[in-house]
N, C-alpha and C positions, 0 to 999 in steps of 0.2 A: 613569572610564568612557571609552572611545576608541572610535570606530566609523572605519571605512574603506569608502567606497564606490566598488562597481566600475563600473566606466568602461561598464559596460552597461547602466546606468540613464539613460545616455545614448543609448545603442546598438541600442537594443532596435528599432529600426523594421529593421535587417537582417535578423530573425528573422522578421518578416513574408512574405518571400518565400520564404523555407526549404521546401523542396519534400520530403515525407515521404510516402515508397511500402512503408514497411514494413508496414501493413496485408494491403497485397495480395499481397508477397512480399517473399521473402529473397534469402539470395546465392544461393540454386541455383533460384531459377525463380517461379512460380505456388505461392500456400499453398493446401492446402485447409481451409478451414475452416469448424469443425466449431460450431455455436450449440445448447447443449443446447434449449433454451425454443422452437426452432423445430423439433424431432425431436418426432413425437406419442407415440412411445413411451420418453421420457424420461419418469422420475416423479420432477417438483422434491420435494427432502424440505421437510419441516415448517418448519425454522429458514432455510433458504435463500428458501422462498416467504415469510416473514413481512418479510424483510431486501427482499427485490425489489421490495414493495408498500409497504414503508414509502419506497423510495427511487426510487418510480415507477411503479412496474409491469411485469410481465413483458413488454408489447407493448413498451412504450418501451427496453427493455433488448436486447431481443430485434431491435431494428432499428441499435442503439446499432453505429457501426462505426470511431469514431476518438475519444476525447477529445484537444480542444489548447485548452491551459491554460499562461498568461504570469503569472508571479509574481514575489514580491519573498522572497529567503529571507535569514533572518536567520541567520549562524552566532556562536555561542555560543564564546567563546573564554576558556581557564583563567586567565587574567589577569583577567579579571571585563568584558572587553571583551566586542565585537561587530564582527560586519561585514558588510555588505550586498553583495549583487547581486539582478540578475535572470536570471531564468532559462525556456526557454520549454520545456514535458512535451509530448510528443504519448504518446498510448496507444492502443493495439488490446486494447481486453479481453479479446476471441475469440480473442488468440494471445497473451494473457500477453505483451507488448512495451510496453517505455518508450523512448521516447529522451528522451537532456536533450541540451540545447542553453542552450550560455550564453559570455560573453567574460571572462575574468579578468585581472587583472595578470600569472600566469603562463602566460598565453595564450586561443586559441579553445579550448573542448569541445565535442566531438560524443560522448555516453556512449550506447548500448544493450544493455539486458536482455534475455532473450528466453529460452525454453528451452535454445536452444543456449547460451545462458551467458553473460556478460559481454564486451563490448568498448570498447573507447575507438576509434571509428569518427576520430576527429580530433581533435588536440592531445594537449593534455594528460593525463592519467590520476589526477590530484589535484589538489584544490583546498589550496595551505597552510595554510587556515585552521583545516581538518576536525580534530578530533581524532585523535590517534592511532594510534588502536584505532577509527575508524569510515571507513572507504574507499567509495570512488565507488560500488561495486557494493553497499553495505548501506543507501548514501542511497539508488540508485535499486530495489535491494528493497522499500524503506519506503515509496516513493513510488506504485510500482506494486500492491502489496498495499494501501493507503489509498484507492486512484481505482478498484476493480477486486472489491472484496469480493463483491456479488454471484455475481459468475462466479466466483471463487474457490471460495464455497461449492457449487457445483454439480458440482465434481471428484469425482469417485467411484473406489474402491479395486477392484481387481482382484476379482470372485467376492460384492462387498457391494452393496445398495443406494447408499450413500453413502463418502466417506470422512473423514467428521468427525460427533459425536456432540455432540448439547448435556444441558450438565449439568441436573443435576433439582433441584440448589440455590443461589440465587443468592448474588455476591457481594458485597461493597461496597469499593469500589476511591473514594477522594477524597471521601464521600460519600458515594455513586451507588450502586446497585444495578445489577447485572448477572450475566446466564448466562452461565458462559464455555461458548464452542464448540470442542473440540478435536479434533484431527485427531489422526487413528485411524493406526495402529501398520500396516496395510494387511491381506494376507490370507497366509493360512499353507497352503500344502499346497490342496485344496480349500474350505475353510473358510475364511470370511471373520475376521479377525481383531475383536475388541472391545476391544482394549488400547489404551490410550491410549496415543501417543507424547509424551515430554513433550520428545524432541529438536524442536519443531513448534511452529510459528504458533500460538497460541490468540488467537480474537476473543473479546470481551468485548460481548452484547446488551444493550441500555438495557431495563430493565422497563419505563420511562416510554412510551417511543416505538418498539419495534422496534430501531433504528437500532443499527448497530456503533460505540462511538465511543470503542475501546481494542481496541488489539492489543497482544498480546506476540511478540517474536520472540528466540526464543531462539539464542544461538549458540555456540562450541565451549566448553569446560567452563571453559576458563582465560578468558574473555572476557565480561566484563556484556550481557546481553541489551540489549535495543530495548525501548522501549516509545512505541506509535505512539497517540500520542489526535487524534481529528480532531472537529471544529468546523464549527459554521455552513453547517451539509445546505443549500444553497440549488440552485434549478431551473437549470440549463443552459440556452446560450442555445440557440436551434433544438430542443427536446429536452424532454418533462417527468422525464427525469432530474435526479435529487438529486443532487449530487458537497457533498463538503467542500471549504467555501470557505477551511479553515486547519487546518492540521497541524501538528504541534508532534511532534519526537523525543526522549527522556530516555533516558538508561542506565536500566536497572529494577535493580529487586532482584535476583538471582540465587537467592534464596530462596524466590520464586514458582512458580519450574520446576515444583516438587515439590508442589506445591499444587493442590489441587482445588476445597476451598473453604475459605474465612478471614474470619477477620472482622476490621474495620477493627483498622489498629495493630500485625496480627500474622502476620507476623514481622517488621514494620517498615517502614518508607513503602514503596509500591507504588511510587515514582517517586523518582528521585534527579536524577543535573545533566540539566538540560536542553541539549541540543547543539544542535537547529534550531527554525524557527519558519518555516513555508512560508506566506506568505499568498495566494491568487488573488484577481488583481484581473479578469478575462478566462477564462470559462469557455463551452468549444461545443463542441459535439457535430455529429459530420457520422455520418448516417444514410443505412443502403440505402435 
């Protein structure tokens, strides 16, 4: 077993000064931005308000205006090795935005996600360790869909109340029981569509607790999906917001896609290699 650590676990008080305005805007100006939970004529659906109050509450969500969160990510490498750094997340929930920020052996990164799409804002654009088949923009998918689920759920399809559907039977995924929540196929013509898309994120709800604590993320046909499980719901500082204090990414089954419900074992492990392991050791929230 071999580990290699990066020169930022040293480094890491640089990041402290890192000045982060993407909240408020972009390259073209002022955002406007849009908080569904503070429109009084938003109607949070069912599976989203249960997800909100398990992980806080709609107030504390609702004021929620930056996550920045400083970690240690472990990458999982085919040799049966590992290798560490740190790395520091800022996120805007309200505008679907990640940035990572971190110092590697093949340089500085500055990566950001965002609707407008993926950038490598400075340096480098890969880390060598990643797997082959998993790039910057699928780590910080993972990362941003894992800190962000609430508002995620509160997306809605053109002409429909909502744009995701939770199932009426649960399933058991390691274990665990859980509903998956799938995002809907969107609207057709005037008509709101009820087709499941299975090209689409599905969350996975805990019967135990509400809580999200399995995503799938499916991606093109010839490629193993994500699967995102997160850990250890603990309060933010400044904030009675819940985040996961550990995330963990696997290749998944590919044979899940098509799946709706299952029972353990079948079509065979929900989960395969493991690729990362993100722990926070530093979680705040900066509020309106």
């Amino acid at each position: 077993m071999s580990a290699r650590l990066s020169r930022t676990i040293y480094g890491l008080v640089v990041l402290a000064v890192f000045a982060f305005v993407g909240c408020q805007q972009n390259s073209r100006g002022k955002q406007v931005i849009y908080e569904p939970l503070t429109d009084p004529n938003f109607v949070v659906p069912d599976y989203a308000m249960e997800v909100i109050d398990a992980t806080g509450g709609r107030t504390a969500w609702a004021k929620a205006k930056k996550l920045q969160l400083d970690c240690v990510l472990t990458v999982y490498t085919s040799d049966g090795g590992f290798y560490l750094t740190e790395q520091h997340h800022e996120i805007c929930p309200w505008l679907r935005l990640v940035r990572i920020v971190g110092t590697e052996p093949e340089g500085e990164l500055t990566w950001q996600l965002s609707p407008e799409g993926f950038s490598a804002l400075k340096g480098v654009r890969r880390i060598n360790a990643f797997p082959a088949d998993v790039g910057a923009e699928d780590f910080a998918e993972a990362i941003l869909i894992a800190m962000t689920i609430p508002a995620d759920l509160l997306d809605k399809n053109v002409g429909a109340p909502a744009a995701f559907i939770k199932g009426k039977q649960p399933i058991r995924i390691e274990g665990h029981w859980y509903y998956p929540i799938h995002r809907l196929a969107g609207s057709v013509g005037a008509f709101a569509s009820e087709v499941i898309d299975s090209s689409k994120i599905v969350y996975y709800q805990s019967l135990d607790n509400s809580l999200v604590e399995v995503i799938l993320l499916p991606r093109d046909e010839k490629t193993k999906p994500l699967v995102v499980r997160v850990y250890d719901y603990r309060e933010a500082e400044k904030s009675n917001i819940l985040l996961p204090g550990k995330i963990e990414i696997f290749h998944g089954n590919p044979a899940y896609l098509k799946m709706h419900t299952a029972s353990e074992g079948e079509p065979g492990a929900f989960l395969q290699e493991r690729i990362f392991t993100i722990d926070y050791h530093s979680i705040k929230v900066s509020v309106y």
